[in-house]
Biopython code that builds the backbone (N, CA, C, O; Angstrom):
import numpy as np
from Bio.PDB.StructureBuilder import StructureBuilder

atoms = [
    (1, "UNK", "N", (69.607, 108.427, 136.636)),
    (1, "UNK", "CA", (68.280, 107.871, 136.640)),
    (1, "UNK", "C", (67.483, 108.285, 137.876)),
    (1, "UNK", "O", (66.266, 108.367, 137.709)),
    (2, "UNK", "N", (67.993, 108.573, 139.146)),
    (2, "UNK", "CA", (67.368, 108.762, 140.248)),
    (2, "UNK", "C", (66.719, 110.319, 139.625)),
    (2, "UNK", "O", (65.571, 110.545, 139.243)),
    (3, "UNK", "N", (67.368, 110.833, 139.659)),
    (3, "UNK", "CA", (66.909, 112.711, 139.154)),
    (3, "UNK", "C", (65.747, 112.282, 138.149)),
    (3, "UNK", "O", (64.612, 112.569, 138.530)),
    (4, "UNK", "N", (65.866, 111.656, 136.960)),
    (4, "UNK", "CA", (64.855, 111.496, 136.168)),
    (4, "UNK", "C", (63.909, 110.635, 137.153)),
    (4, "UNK", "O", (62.790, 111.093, 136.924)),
    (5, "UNK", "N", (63.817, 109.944, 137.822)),
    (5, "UNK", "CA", (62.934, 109.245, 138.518)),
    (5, "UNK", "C", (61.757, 110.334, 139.584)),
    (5, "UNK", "O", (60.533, 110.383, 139.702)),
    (6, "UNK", "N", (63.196, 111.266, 140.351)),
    (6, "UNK", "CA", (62.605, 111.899, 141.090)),
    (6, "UNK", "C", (61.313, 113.216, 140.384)),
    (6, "UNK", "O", (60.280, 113.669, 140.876)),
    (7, "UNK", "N", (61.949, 113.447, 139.182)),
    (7, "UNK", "CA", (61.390, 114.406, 138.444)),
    (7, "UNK", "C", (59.828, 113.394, 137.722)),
    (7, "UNK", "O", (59.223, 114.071, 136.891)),
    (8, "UNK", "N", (59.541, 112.736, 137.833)),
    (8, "UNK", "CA", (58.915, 112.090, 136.985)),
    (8, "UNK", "C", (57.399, 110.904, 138.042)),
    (8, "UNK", "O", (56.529, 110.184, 137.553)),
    (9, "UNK", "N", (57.656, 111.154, 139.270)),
    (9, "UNK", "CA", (57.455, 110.740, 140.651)),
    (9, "UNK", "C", (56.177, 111.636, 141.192)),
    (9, "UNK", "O", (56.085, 112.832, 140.914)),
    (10, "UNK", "N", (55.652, 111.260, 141.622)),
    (10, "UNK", "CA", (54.112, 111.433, 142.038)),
    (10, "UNK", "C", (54.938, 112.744, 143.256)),
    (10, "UNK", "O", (55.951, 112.466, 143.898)),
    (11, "UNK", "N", (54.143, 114.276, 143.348)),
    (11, "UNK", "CA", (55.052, 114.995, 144.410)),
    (11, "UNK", "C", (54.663, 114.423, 145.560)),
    (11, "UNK", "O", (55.378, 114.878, 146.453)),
    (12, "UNK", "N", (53.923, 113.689, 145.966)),
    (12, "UNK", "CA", (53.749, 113.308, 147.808)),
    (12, "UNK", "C", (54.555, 111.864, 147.613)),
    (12, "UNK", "O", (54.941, 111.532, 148.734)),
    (13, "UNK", "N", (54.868, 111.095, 146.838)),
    (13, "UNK", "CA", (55.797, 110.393, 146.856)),
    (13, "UNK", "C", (57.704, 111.094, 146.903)),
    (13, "UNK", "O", (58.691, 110.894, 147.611)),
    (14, "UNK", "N", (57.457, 111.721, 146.026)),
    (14, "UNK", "CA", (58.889, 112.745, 146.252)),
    (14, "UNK", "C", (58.868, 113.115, 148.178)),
    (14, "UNK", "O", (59.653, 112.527, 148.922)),
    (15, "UNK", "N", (58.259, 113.737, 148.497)),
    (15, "UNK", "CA", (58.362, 114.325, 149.646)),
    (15, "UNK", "C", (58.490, 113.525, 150.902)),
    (15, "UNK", "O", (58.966, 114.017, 151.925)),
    (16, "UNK", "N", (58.038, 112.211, 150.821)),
    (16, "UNK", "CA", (57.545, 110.776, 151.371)),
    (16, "UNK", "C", (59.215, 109.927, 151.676)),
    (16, "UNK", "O", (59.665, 109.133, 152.502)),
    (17, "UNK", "N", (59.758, 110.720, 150.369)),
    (17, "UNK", "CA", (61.455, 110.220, 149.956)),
    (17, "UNK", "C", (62.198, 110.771, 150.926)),
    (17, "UNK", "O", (62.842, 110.233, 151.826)),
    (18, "UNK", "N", (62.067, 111.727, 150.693)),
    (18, "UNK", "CA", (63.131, 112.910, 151.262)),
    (18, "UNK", "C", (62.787, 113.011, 152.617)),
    (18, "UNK", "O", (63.724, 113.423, 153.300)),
    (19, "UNK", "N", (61.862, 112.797, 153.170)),
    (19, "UNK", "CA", (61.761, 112.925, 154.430)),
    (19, "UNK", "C", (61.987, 111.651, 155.361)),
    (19, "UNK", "O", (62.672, 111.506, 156.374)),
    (20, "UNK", "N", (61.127, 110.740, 154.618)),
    (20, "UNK", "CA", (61.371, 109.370, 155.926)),
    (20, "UNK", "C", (62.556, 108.149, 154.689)),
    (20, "UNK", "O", (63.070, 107.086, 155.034)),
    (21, "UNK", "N", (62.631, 108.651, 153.653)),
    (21, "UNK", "CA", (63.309, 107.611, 153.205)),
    (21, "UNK", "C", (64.821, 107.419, 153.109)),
    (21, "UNK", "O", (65.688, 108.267, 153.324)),
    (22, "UNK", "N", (64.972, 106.156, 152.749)),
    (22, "UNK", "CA", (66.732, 106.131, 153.155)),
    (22, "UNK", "C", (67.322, 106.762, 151.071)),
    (22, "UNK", "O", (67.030, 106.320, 149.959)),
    (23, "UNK", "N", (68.119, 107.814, 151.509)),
    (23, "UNK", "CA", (68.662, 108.260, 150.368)),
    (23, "UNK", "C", (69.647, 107.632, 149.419)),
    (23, "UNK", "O", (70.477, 106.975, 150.047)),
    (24, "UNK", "N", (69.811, 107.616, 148.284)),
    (24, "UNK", "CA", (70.636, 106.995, 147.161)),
    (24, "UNK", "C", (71.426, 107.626, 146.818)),
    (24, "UNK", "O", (71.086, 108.457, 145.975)),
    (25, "UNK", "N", (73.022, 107.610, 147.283)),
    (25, "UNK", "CA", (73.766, 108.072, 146.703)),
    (25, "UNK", "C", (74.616, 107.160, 145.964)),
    (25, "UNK", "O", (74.524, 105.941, 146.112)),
    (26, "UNK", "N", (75.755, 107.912, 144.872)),
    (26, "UNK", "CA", (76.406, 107.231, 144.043)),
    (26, "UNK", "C", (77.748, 107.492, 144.172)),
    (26, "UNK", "O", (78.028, 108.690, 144.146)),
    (27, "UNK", "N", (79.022, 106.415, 144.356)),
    (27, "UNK", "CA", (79.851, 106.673, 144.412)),
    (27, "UNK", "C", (80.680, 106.571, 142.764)),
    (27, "UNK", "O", (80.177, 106.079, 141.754)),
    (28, "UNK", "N", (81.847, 107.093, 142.864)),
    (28, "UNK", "CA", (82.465, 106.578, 141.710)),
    (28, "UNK", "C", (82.820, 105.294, 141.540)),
    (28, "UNK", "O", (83.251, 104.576, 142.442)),
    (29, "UNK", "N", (82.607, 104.877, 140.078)),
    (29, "UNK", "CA", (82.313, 103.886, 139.395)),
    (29, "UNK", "C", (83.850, 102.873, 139.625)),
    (29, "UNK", "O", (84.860, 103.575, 139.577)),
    (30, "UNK", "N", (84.028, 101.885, 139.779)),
    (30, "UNK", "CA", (85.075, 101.222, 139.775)),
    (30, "UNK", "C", (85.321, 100.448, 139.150)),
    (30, "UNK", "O", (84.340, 99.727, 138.966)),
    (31, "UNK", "N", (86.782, 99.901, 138.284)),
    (31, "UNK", "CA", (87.034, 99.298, 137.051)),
    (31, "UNK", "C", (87.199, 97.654, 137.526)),
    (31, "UNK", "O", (88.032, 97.161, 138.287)),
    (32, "UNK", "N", (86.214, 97.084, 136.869)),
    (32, "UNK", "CA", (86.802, 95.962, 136.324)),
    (32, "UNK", "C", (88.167, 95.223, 136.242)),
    (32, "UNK", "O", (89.060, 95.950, 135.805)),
    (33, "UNK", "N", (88.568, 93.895, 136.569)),
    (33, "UNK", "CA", (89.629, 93.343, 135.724)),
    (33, "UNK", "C", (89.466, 93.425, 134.321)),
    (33, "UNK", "O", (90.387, 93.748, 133.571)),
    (34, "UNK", "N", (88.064, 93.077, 133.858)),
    (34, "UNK", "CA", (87.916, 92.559, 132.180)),
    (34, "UNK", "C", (86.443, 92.743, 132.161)),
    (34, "UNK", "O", (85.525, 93.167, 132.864)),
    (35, "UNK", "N", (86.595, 92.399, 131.415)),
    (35, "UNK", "CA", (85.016, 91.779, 130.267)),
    (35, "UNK", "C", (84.205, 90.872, 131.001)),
    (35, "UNK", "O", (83.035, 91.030, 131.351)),
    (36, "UNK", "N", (85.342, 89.415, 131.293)),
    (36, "UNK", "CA", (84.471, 88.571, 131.961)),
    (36, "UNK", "C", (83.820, 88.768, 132.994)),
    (36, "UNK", "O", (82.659, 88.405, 133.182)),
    (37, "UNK", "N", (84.818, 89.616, 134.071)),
    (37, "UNK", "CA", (84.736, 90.426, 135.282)),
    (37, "UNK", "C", (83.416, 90.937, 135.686)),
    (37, "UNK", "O", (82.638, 90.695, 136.608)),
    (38, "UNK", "N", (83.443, 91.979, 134.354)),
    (38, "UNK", "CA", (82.373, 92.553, 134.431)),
    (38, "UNK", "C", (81.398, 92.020, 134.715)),
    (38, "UNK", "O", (80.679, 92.206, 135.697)),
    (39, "UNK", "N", (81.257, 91.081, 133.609)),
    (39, "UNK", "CA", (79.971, 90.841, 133.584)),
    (39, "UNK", "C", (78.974, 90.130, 134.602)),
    (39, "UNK", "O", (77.757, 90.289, 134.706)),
    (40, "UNK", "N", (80.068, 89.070, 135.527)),
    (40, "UNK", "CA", (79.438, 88.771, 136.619)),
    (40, "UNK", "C", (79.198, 89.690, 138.032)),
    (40, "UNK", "O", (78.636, 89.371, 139.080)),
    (41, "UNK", "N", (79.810, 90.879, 137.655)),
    (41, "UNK", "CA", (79.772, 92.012, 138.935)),
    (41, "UNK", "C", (78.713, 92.716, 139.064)),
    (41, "UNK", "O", (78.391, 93.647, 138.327)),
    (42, "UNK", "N", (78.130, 92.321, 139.982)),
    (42, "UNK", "CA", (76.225, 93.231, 140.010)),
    (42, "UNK", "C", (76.969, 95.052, 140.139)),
    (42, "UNK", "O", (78.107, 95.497, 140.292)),
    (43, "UNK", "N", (75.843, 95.547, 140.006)),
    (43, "UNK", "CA", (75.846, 96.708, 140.731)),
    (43, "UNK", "C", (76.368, 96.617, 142.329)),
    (43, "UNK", "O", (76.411, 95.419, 142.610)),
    (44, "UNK", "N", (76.880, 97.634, 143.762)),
    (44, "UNK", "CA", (77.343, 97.255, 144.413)),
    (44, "UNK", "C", (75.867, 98.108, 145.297)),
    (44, "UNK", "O", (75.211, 98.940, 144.671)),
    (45, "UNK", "N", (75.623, 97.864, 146.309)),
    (45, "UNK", "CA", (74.678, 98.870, 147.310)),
    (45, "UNK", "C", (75.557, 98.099, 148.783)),
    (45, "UNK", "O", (75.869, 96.994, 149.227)),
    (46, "UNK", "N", (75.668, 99.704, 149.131)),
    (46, "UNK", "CA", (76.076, 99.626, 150.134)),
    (46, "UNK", "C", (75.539, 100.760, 151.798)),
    (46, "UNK", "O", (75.789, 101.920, 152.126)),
    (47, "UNK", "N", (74.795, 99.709, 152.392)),
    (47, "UNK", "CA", (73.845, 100.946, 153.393)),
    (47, "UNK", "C", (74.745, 101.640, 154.961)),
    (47, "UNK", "O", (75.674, 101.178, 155.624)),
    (48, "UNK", "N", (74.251, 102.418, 155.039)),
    (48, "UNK", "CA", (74.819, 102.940, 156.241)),
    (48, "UNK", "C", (73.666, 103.802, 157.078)),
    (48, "UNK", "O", (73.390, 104.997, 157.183)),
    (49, "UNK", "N", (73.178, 102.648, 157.578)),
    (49, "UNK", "CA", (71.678, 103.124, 158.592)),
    (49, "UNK", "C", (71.838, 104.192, 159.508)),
    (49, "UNK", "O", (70.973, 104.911, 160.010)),
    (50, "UNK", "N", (73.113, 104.193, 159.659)),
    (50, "UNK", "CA", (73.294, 105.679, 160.971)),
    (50, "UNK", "C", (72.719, 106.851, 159.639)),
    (50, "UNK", "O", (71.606, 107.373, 159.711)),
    (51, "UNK", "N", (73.500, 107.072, 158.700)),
    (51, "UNK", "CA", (73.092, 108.193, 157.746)),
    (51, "UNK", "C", (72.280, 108.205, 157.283)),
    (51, "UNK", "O", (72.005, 109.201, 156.614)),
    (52, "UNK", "N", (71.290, 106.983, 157.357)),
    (52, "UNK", "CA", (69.865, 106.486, 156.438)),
    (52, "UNK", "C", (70.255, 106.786, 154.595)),
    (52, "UNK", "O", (69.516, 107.363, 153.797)),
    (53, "UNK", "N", (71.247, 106.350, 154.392)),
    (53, "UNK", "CA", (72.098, 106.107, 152.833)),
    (53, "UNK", "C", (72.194, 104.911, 152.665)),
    (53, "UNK", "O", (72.374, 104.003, 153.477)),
    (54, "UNK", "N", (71.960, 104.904, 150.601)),
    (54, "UNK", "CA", (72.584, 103.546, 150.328)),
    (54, "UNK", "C", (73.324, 104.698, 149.272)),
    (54, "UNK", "O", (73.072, 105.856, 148.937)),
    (55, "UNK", "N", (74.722, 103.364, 148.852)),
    (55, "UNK", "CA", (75.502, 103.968, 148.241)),
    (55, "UNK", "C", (75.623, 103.231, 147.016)),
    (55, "UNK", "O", (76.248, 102.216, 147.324)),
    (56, "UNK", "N", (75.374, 103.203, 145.861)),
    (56, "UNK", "CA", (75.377, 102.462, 144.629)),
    (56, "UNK", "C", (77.091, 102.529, 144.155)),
    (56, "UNK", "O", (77.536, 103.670, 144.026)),
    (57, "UNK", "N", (77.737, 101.749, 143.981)),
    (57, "UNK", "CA", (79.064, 101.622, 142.828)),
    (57, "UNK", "C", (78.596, 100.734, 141.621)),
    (57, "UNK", "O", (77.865, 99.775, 141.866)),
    (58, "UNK", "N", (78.990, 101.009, 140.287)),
    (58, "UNK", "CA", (78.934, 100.287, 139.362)),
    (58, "UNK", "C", (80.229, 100.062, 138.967)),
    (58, "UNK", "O", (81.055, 100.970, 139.060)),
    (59, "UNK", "N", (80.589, 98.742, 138.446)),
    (59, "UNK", "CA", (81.793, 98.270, 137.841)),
    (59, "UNK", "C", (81.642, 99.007, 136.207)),
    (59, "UNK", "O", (80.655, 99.365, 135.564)),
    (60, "UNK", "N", (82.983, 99.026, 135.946)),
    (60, "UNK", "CA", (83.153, 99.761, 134.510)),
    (60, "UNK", "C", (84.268, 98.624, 133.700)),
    (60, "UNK", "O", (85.220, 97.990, 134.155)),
    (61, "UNK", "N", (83.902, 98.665, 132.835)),
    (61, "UNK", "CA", (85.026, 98.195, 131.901)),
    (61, "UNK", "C", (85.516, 99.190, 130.266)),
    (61, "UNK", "O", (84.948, 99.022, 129.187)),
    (62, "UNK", "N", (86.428, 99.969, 130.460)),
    (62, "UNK", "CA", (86.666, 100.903, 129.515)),
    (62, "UNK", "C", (87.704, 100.402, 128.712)),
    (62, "UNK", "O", (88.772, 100.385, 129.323)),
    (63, "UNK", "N", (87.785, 99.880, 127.255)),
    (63, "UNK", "CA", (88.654, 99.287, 126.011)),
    (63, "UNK", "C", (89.231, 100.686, 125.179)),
    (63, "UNK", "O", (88.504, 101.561, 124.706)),
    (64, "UNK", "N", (90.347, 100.663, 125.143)),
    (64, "UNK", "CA", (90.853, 101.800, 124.373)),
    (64, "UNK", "C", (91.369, 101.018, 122.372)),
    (64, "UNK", "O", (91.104, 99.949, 121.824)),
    (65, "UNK", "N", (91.712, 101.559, 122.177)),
    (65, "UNK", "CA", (91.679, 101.249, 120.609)),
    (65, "UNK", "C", (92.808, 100.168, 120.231)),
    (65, "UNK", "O", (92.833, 99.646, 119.117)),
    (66, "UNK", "N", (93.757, 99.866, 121.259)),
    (66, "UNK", "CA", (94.788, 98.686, 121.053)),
    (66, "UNK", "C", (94.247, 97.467, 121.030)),
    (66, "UNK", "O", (94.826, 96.397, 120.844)),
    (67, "UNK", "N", (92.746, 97.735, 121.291)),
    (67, "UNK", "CA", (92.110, 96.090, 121.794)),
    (67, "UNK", "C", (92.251, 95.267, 120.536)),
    (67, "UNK", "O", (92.320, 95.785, 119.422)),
    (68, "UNK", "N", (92.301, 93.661, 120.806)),
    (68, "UNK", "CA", (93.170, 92.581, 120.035)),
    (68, "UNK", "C", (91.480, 92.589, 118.524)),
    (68, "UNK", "O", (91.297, 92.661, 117.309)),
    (69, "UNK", "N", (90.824, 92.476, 119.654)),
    (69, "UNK", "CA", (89.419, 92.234, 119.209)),
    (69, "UNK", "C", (88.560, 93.255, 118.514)),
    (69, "UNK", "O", (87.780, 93.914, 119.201)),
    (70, "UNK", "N", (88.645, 93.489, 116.941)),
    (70, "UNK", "CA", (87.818, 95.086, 116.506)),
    (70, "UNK", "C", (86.496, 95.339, 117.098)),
    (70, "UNK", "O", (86.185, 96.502, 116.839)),
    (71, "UNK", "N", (85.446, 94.651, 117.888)),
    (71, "UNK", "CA", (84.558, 95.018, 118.122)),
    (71, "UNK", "C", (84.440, 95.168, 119.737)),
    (71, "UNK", "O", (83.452, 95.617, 120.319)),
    (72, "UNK", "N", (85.611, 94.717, 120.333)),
    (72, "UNK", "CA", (85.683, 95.540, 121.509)),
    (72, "UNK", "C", (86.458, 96.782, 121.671)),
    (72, "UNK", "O", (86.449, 97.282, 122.796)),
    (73, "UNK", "N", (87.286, 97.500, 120.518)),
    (73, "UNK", "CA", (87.844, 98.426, 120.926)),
    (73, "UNK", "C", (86.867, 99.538, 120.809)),
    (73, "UNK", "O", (85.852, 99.556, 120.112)),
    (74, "UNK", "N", (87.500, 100.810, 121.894)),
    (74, "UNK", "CA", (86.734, 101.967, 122.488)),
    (74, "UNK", "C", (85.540, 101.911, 122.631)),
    (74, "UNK", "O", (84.819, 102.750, 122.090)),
    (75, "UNK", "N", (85.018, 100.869, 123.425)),
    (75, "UNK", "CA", (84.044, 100.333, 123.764)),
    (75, "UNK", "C", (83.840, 100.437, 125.090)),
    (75, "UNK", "O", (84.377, 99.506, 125.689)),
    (76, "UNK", "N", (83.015, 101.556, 126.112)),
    (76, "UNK", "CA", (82.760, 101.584, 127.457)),
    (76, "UNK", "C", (81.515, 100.582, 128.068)),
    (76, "UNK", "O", (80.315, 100.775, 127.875)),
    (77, "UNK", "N", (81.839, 99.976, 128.494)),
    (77, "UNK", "CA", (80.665, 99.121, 129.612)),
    (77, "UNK", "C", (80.469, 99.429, 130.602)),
    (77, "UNK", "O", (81.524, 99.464, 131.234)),
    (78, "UNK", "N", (79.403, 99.784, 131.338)),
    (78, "UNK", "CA", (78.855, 100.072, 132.374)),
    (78, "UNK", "C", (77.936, 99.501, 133.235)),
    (78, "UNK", "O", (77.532, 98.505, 132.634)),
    (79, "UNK", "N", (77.268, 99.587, 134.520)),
    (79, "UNK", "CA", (76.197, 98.678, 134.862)),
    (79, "UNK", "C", (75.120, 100.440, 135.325)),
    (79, "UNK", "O", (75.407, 101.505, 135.872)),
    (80, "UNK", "N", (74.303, 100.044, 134.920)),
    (80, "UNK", "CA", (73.293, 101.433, 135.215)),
    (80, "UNK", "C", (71.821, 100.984, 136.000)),
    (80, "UNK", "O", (71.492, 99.800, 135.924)),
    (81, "UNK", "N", (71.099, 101.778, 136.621)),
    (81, "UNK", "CA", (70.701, 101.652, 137.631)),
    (81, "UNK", "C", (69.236, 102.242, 136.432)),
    (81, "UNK", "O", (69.083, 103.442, 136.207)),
    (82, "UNK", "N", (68.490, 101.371, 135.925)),
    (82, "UNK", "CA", (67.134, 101.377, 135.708)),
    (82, "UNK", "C", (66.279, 101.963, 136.347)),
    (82, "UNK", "O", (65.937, 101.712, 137.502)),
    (83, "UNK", "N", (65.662, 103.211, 135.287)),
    (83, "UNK", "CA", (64.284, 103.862, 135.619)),
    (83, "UNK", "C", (63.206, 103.134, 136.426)),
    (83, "UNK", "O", (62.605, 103.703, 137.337)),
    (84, "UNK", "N", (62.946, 101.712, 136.031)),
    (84, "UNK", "CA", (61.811, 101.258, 137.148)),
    (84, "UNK", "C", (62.803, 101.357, 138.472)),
    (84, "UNK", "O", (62.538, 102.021, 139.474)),
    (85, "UNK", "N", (63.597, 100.831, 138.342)),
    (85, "UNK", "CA", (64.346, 100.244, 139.807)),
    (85, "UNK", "C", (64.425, 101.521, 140.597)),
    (85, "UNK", "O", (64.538, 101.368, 141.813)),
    (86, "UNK", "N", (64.386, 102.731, 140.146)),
    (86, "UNK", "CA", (64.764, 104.005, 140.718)),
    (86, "UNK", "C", (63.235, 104.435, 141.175)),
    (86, "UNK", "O", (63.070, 104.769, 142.348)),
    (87, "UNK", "N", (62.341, 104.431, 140.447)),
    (87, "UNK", "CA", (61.197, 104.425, 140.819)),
    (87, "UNK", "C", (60.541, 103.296, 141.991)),
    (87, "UNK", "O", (59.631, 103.461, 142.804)),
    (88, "UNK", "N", (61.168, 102.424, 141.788)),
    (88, "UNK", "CA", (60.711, 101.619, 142.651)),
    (88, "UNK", "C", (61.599, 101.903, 144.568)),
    (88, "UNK", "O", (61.232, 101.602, 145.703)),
    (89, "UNK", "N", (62.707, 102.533, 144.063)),
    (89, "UNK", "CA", (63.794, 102.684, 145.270)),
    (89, "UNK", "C", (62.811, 104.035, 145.879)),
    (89, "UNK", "O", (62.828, 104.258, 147.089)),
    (90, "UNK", "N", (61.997, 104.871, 144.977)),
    (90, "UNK", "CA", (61.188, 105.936, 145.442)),
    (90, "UNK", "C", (60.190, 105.080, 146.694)),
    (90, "UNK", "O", (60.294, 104.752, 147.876)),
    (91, "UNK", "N", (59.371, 104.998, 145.767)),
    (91, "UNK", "CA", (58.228, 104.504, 146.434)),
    (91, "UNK", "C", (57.970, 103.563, 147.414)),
    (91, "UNK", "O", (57.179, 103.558, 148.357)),
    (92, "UNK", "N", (59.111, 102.453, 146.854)),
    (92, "UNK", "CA", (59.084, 101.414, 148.116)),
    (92, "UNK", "C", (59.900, 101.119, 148.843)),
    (92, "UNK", "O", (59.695, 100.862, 150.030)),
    (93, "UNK", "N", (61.020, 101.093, 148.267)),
    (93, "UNK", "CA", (62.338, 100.284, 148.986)),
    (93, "UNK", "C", (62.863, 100.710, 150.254)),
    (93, "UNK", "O", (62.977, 100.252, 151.391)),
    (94, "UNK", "N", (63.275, 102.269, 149.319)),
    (94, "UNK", "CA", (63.753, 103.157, 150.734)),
    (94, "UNK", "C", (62.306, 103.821, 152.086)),
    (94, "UNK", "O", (62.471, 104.671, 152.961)),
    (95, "UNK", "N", (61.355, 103.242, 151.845)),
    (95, "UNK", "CA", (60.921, 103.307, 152.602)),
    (95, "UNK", "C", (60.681, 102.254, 154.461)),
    (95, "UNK", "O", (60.269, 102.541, 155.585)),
    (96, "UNK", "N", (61.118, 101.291, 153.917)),
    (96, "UNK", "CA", (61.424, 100.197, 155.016)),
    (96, "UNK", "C", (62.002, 100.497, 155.790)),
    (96, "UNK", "O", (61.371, 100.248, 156.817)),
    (97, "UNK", "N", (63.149, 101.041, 156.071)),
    (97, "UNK", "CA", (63.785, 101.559, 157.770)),
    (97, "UNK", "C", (62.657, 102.251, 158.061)),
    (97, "UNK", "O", (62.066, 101.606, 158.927)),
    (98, "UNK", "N", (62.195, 103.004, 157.848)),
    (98, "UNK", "CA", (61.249, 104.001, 158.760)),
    (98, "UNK", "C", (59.424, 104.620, 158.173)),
    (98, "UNK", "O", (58.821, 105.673, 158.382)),
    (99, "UNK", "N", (59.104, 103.499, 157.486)),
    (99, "UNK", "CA", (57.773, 103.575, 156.917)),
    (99, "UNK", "C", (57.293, 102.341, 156.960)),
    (99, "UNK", "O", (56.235, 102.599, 156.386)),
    (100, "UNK", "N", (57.223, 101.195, 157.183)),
    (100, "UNK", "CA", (57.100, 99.826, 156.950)),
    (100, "UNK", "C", (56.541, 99.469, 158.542)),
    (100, "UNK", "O", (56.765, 99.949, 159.654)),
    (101, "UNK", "N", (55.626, 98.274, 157.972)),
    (101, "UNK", "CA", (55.183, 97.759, 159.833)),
    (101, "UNK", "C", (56.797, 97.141, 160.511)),
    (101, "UNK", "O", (57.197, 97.395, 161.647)),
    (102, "UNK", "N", (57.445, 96.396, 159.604)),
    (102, "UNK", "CA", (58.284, 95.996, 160.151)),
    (102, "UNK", "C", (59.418, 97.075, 161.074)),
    (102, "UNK", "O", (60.280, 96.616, 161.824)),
    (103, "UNK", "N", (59.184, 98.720, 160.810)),
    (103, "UNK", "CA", (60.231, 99.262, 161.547)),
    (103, "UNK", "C", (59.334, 100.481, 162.132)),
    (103, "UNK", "O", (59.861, 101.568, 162.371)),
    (104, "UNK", "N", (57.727, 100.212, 162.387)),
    (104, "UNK", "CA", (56.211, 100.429, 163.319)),
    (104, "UNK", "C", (57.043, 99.462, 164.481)),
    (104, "UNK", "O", (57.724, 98.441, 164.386)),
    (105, "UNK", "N", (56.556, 100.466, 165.794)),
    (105, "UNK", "CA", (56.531, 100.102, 167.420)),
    (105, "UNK", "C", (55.520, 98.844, 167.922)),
    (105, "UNK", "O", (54.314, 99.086, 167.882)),
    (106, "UNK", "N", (55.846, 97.841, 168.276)),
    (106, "UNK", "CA", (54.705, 97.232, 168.584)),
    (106, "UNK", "C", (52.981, 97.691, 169.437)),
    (106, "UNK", "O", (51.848, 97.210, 169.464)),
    (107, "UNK", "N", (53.736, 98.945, 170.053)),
    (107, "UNK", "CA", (52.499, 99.279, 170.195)),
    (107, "UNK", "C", (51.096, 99.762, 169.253)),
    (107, "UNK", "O", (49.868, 99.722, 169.187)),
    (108, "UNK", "N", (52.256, 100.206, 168.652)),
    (108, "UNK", "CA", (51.147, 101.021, 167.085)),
    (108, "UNK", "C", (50.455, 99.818, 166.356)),
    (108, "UNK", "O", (49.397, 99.894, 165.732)),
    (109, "UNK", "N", (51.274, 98.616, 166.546)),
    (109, "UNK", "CA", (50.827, 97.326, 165.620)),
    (109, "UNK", "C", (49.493, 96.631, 166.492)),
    (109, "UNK", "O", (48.566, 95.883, 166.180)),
    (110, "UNK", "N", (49.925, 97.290, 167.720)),
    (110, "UNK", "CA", (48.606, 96.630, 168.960)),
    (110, "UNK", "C", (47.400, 97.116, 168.416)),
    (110, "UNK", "O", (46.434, 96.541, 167.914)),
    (111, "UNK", "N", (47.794, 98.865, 168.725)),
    (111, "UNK", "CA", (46.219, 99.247, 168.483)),
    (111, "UNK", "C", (45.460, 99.718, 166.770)),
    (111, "UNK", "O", (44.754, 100.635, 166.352)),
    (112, "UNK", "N", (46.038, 98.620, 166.255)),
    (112, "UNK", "CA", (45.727, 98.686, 164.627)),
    (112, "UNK", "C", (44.838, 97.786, 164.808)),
    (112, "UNK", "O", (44.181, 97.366, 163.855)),
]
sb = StructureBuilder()
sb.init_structure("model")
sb.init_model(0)
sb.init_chain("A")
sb.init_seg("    ")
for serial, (resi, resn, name, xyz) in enumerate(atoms, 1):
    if name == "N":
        sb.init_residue(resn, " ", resi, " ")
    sb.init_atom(name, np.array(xyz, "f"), 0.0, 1.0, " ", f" {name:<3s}", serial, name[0])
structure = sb.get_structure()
């Protein structure tokens, strides 16, 4: 979704990204106990301000065909990271470490 986001993204917003914003990477996906598991497990973000990265994990829950239940077998669950939300991680989010008044010098805030 980020690639489709980025592709789909105003270009001085793209460039706005890549330069002052904190980047989105994705790690591999990690399994679940279950079903129930899942379902209360957000997406994971995890930042590391020295690298100006966040790191997304999603929980997985993958059913192979032994399942007890016919409409859960071979059935993959995933948690996925939404086109707005990716658009929105463009334009706004990752911009706060280093675009935002809050991370502006107080002096700059003086002579505004």
């Amino acid at each position: 979704m980020l690639n489709w986001a980025l592709a789909h993204a105003s270009p001085n917003a793209v460039s706005k990204y890549h330069t002052l914003g904190t980047q989105m990477l994705f790690a591999q996906d990690k399994d679940s106990l279950n079903g129930g598991s899942w379902i209360i497990d957000p997406l994971h973000y995890e930042e590391d301000k020295k690298a100006n990265t966040i790191t997304l994990t999603s929980k997985v829950v993958v059913t192979n065909h032994s399942e007890l239940v016919p409409i859960f077998k071979d059935m993959h669950y995933c948690k996925l990271l939404s086109p707005f939300r990716a658009m929105e991680w463009i334009y706004i989010d990752s911009l706060y470490a280093k675009d935002s008044l809050a991370s502006a010098s107080k002096a700059y805030l003086f002579l505004q």
